[in-house]
N, C-alpha and C positions, 0 to 999 in steps of 0.2 A: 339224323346224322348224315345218311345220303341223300337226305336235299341238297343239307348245306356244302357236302362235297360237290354234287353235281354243279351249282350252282355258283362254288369258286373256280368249277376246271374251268366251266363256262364262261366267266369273268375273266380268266388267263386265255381263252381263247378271245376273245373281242376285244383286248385290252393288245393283243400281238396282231391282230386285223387292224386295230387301228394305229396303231405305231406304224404298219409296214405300209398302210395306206398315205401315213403322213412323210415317210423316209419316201415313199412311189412321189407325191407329189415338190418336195424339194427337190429332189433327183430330178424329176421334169422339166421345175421351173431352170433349174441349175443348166440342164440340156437341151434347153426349149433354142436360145441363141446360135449353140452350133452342130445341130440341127433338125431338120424340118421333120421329118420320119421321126413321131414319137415309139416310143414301146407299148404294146398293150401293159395295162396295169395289174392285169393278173401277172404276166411275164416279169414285168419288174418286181412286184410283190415276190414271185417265187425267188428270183435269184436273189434279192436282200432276207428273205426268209434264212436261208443256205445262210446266212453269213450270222446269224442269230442263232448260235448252241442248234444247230440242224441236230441234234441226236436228242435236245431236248424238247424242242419243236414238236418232232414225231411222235416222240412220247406223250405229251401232253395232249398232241390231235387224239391220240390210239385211246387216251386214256375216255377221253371225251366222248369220242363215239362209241366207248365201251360202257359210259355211264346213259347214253339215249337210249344203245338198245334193251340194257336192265331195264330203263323205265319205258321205255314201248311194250315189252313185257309183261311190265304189270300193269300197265294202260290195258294191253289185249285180256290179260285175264279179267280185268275190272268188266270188260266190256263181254266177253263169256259168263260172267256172275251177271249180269244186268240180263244179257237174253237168257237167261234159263228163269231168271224171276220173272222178265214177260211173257215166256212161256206158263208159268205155273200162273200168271195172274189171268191171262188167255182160256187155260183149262178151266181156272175155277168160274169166269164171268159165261166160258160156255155150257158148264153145267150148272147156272144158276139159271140160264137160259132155256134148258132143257126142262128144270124142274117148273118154271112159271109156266114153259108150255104144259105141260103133264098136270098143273092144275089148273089151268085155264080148260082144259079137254075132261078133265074128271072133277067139277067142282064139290 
């Protein structure tokens, strides 16, 4: 269920990146003629963002970055469970080591 959430906020974000990149580049072509000094395209992007529910905009970024860092989260814990099993697979391959010494010395 929070895949598929993360995975629609995610969809609503790329889906509003790419509307404002496509209103950024009519807006250009439209202003290309009178004149020369274009806008950076993030700057345009932001101010046609504003004009698209800005209250709901933010909320949807907030919500988005708030669905990465739950799953960075559990990325990092995945990644805490993975070294403590290399550690216990570490200990056990170094006392298997210990023991083939210890009958290699005492056959």
């Amino acid at each position: 269920m929070k895949s598929q959430k993360i995975t629609n906020i995610l969809l609503a974000l790329v889906t509003l990146a790419l509307l404002a990149n496509l209103l950024v580049s009519l807006t250009r072509t439209r202003e290309a003629g009178a004149n020369q000094d274009s806008i950076p395209p993030a700057v345009e992007a932001a101010r046609i963002a504003e004009h698209i529910a800005p209250d709901r905009l933010t909320a949807e970024i907030a919500n988005g970055l708030k669905a990465v860092a739950q799953a960075n989260e559990h990325i990092a814990a995945a990644i805490k469970e993975h070294a403590r099993s290399n550690e216990r697979v570490a200990s056990s391959i170094e006392k298997v080591g210990r023991d083939m010494r210890a009958q290699q010395v005492n056959p």
